[in-house]
N, C-alpha and C positions, 0 to 999 in steps of 0.2 A: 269384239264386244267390250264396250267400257264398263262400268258401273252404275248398276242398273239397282233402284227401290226396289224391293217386290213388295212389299208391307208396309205401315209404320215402323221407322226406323231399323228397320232389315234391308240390308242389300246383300245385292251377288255379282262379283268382280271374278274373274278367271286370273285375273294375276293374287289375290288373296285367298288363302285355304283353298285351294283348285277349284274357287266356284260356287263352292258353299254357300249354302245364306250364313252371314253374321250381323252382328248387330252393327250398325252402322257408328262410324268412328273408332270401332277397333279391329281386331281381329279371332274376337271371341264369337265362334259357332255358334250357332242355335242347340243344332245337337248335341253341344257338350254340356250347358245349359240344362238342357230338356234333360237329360240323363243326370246329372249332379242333383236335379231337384225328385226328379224316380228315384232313385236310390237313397232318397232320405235328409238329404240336407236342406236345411229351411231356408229361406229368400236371404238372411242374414246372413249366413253362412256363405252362401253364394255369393252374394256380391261383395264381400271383402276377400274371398278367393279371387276373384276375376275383376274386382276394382271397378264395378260396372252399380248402376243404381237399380234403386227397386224398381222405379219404371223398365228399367231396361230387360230387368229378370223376369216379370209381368207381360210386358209385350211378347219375349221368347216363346212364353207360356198360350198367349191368345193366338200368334202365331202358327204353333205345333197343331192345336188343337182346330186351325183354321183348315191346314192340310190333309189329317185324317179325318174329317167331315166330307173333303172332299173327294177322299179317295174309295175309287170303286174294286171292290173286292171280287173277284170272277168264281164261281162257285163249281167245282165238278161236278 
């Protein structure tokens, strides 16, 4: 499998981060993203850690929230 969009500017390549979605043109996760900004740090903060733009930190963001909308939870 080559490298594959799933999103705006998200992809998922198995030879980068084993596959992960990252934002596309580097190699920064989503999930580390998505966690840096739970934990508290603001969009500015973020993307001068990770050298990424506010779109890029935004999109992580529509992203995340794309996948647990669509995740089905099984109830005991």
């Amino acid at each position: 499998m080559a490298r594959k969009k799933i999103f705006q500017n998200i992809v998922v390549d198995p030879k980068v981060r084993f596959g992960k979605p990252v934002i596309e043109g580097t190699r920064v996760p989503v999930d580390l993203i998505v966690a840096k900004v739970g934990e508290g740090m603001n969009i500015e903060e973020v993307m001068k850690e990770f050298d990424i733009t506010r779109k890029q930190v935004l999109v992580t963001l529509k992203y995340a929230a794309k996948v647990v909308a669509n995740e089905e939870i099984a109830l005991a």
